[in-house]
N, C-alpha and C positions, 0 to 999 in steps of 0.2 A: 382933830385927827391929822392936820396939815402935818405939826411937827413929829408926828411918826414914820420911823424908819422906811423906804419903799420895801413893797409885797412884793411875795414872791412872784405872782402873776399880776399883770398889769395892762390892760390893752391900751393905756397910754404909754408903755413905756418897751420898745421891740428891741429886745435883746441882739437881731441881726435882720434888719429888716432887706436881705438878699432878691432880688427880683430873679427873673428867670426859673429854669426849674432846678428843683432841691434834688438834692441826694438825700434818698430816705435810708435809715436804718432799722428794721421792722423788728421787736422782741417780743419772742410770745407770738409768732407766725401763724403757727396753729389753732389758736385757743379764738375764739368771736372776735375779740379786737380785731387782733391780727389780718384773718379773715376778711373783714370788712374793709380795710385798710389798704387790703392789696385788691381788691373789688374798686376801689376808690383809686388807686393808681395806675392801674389798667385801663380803667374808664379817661384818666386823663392823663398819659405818657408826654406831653408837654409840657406838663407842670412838676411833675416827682416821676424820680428815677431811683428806684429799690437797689439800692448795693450790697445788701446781706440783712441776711437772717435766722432768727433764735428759736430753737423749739427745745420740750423738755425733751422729748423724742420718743414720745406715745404714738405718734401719725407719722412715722417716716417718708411711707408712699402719698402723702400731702405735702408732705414737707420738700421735698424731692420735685413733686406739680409743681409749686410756686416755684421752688429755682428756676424750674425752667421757664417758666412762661414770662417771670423778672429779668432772665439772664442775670442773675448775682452773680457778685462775686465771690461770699463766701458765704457758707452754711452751718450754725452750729446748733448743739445739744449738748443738753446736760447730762446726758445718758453716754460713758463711754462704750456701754455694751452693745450699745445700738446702730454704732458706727458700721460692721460688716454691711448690715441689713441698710443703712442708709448710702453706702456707698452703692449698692446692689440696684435698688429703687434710682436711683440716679443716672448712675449706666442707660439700666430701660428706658429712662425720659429723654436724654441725649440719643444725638445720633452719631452715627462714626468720624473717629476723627473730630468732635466736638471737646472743648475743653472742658472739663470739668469745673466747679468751683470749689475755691478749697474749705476740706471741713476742719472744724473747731470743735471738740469735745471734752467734757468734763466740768464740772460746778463751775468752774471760772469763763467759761467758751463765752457765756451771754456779757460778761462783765468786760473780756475783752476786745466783741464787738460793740460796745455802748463807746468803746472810747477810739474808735477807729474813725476815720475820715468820714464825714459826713455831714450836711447842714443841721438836720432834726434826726431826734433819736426817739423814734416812738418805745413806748417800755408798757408792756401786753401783757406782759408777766402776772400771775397771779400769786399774793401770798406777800411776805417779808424780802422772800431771797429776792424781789428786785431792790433791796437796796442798793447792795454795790453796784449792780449796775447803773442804779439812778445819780450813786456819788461820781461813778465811772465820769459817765456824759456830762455832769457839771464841771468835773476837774479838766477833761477835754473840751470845755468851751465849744458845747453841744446847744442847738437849741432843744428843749426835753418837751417831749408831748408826751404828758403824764396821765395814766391811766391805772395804772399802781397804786392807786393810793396807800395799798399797806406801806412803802416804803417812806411815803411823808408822814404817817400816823407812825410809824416805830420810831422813824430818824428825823425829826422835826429837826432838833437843832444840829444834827450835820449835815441834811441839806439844807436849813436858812445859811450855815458858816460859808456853806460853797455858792451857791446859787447867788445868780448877779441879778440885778433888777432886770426883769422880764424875759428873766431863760426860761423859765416854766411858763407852758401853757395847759391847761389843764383839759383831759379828756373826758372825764366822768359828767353824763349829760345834765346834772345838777351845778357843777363848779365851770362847766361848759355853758351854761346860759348866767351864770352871775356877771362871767366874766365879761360875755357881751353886754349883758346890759349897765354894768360897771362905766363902760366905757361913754353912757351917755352924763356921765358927771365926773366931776370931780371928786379926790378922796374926802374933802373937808363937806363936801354934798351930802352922803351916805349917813343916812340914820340906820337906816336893819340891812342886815340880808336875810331871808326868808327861802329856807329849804323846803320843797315841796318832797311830800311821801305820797304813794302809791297806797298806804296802811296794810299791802300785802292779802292774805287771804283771809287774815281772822280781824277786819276791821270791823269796829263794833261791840265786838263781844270782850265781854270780862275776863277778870284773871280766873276765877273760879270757873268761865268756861273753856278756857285756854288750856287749866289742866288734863281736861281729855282728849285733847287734839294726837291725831296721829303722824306720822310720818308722812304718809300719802295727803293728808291734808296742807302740810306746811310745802309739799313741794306742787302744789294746786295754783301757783300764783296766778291772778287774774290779768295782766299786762303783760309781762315777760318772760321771755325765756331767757333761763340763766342755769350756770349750773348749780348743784344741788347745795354750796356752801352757800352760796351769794344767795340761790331761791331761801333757805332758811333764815340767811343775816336779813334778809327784805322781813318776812316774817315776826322776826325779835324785833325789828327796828333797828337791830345792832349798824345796818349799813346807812342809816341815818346819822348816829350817834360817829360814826366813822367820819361822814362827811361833814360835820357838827365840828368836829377836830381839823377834818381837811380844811374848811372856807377860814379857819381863824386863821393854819399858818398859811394858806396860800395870800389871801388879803390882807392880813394885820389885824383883820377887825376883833372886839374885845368878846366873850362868850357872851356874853348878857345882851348884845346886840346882836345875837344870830338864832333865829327862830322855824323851829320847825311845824310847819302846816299840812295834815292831809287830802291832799287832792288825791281820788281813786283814777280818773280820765287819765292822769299822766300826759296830760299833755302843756299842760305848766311846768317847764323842767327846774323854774327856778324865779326869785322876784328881788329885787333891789328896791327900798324905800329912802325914798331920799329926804332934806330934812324943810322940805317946801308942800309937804305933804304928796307928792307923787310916790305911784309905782309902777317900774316898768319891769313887764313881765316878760322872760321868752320861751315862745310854744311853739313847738313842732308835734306832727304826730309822732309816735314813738319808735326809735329809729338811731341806733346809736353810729350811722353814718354821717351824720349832720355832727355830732360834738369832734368825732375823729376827724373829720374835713377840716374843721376851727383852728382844730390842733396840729394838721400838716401844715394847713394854710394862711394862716392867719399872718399879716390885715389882710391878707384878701379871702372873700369867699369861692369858692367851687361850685360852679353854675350844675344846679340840679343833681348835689350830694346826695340829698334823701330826699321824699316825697313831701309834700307838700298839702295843707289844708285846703278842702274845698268846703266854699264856705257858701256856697248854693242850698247846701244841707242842713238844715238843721241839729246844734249840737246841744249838750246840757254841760256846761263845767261847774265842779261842786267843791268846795274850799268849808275843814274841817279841823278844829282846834284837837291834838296831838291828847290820847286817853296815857298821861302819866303813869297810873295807878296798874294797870294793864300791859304797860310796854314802857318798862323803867328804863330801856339800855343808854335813850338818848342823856336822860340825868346822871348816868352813870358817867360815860362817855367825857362829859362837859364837865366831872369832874373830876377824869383822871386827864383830859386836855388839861384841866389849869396846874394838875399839879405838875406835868409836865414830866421831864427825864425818860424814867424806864417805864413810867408808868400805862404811857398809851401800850408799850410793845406787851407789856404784861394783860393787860386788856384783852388785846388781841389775840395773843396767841392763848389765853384762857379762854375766850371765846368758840378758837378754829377746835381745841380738840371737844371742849362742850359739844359743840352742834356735830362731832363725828360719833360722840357718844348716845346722841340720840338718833344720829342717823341710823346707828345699830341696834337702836332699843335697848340700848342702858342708861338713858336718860331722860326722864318725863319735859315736856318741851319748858314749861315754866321753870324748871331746874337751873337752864342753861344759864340765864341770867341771875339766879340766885346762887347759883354755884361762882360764877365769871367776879360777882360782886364779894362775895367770899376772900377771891382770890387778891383779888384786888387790894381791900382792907388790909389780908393780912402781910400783903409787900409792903406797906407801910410807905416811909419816907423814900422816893425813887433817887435813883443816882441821876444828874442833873447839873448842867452849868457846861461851862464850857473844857469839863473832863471827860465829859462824856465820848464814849469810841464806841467804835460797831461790837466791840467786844463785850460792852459794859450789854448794848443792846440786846445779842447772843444769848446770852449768860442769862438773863432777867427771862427772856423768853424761857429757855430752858428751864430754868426754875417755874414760872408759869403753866408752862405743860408739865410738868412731875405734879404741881400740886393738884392743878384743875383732873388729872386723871382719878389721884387718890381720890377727891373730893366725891368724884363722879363715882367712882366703883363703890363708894361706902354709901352713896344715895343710895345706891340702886338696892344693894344689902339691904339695907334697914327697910327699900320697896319692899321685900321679899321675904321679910322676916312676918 
């Protein structure tokens, strides 16, 4: 693997390794990232200094809090409608004679803070639409604390085309412990990476008992709280299958050498096997301040990000080989990763409106993925190479949600018939 091109993330290799404290760019403000992010900057204002921030503009009167208590400088949403109502909420936080920060509105606001002044651009966002912002902060020679992963799963190859050795650091707390323990070898060292799962709420049981699972069952997850997309993708395993796609382009490494294991504890976020027969694993309890800390701050750590093991206690950790048969998305997954092009976006976005069609009970839960793999097969050959645009991306999505709907309405008929 020596003579393979450098990864996108690297903790040998700091795209700007700036001492002193950063100017943060925070996107997705509102949403857990975000959240936790500016919990983590507030706790340490000598280290990171918040200069603006992104919300869809669901939480104005949150969004509004954080300006102030950051003093940004600018505020945006993707919601032009919502601009009265957040100019209004701002006012109130401020006091007189206080300057305001200026706001940004509309689909582009998030894409044209990612490329604004700043050392790191955290990207919180949830969904595809953070691609351009993630191409944004690459073209602006941003360092990117990625936690988006839909934007490297739809646009692998225009963010590899942008992205310089060690702009990305990854925030998702599985590609957030590779990456540290990455760092205890060399790339030609690395025989596996090894993704650990959670197995979600139906670990264990069959397909045949999988088909009468309800809604309230799949949003039951046993470790996390997330929202209602991400608690279902945990469920499918789809959010395995995702990050199955993530570790190849963030690393380089080849699919056949990245392997997924269920751990329920969740406290192995992740494991590196190297080719001396070591493994080193990194555990935290569960805590997605510790990956975001990595990812402001990396090479250095932030003394006391997240909590910490007590190991005076007695623990049980349990490591379980992945039920195929029962939770295909990850095979799926790994093989719309190799075909590569449109094909991951089309994955996904057949995916997101699956799991909205069962979130409404027009979709029995094992559907989701026999539907998604449907859709998949029938995009056939992806567009691919280096023609590829955000347009080609768009487009393939679009066609994915038109088909994945029809798919799903005609399941549900023939349920009904």
């Amino acid at each position: 693997m020596s003579d393979r091109p450098a990864p996108l993330a690297d903790p040998h290799l700091l795209f700007d390794p700036a001492a002193g404290r950063r100017d943060i760019v925070i996107l997705g403000s509102t949403g857990s990232i975000g959240t936790q992010a500016i919990d983590l900057a507030l706790r340490n204002p000598d280290r990171f200094r918040v200069t603006a921030l992104s919300a869809a503009g669901g939480r104005v009167a949150l969004l509004a809090e954080q300006a102030r208590l950051l003093r940004v400088e600018k505020v945006a949403v993707a919601r032009e409608d919502v601009v009265p109502a957040l100019k209004e909420a701002l006012s109130a936080q401020y006091g007189p004679g206080e300057t305001l920060p200026e706001i940004l509105a509309g689909p582009d606001a998030a894409t044209e803070l990612a490329a604004s002044e700043c050392h790191t651009v955290l990207n919180g966002i949830t969904g595809s639409i953070g691609l351009a912002p993630t191409l944004a902060a690459l073209r602006a020679g941003r360092t990117l604390a990625l936690a988006n992963k839909e934007s490297l799963i739809v646009g692998g190859p225009l963010v590899k085309a942008l992205a310089k050795p060690g702009q990305i650091i990854p925030v998702d707390s599985e590609h957030a412990a590779l990456f540290q323990a990455l760092a205890a070898g060399t790339r030609a060292d690395v025989r596996k990476l090894v993704v650990t799962a959670s197995g979600g709420p139906f670990r264990g049981r069959t397909r045949a008992e999988l088909e009468r699972v309800t809604v309230e069952d799949a949003l039951a997850h046993p470790t996390w709280a997330m929202g209602p997309v991400i608690t279902v993708n945990s469920a499918t395993l789809v959010n395995k299958g995702l990050e199955v796609i993530e570790a190849h382009l963030l690393y380089d490494i080849p699919f056949e050498q990245i392997e997924v294991v269920v751990h329920p504890q969740s406290y192995v976020h992740s494991m590196v096997e190297f080719t001396d027969g070591s493994t080193l694993a990194q555990a935290t309890p569960p805590d997605m301040r510790g990956p975001i800390a990595i990812g402001l701050g990396w090479p250095q750590r932030i003394p006391d990000a997240a909590p910490a093991f007590d190991w005076t206690k007695a623990s049980t950790w349990e490591f379980f080989p992945l039920d195929t048969e029962a939770f295909p998305a990850v095979g799926i997954a790994r093989h719309v990763g190799a075909l590569g092009g449109t094909a991951p976006a089309v994955f996904n976005a057949a995916n997101e409106e699956c799991v909205e069609a069962f979130l409404a009970g027009r979709l029995p839960f094992t559907a989701i993925m026999d539907t998604v793999s449907a859709v998949v097969d029938e995009h056939g050959t992806p567009q691919s190479g280096t023609s590829l645009t955000v347009q080609d991306v768009l487009e393939a999505e679009a066609w994915a949600r038109a088909r994945a709907r029809e798919m799903a309405a005609r399941a549900a008929a023939e349920a009904r018939a």
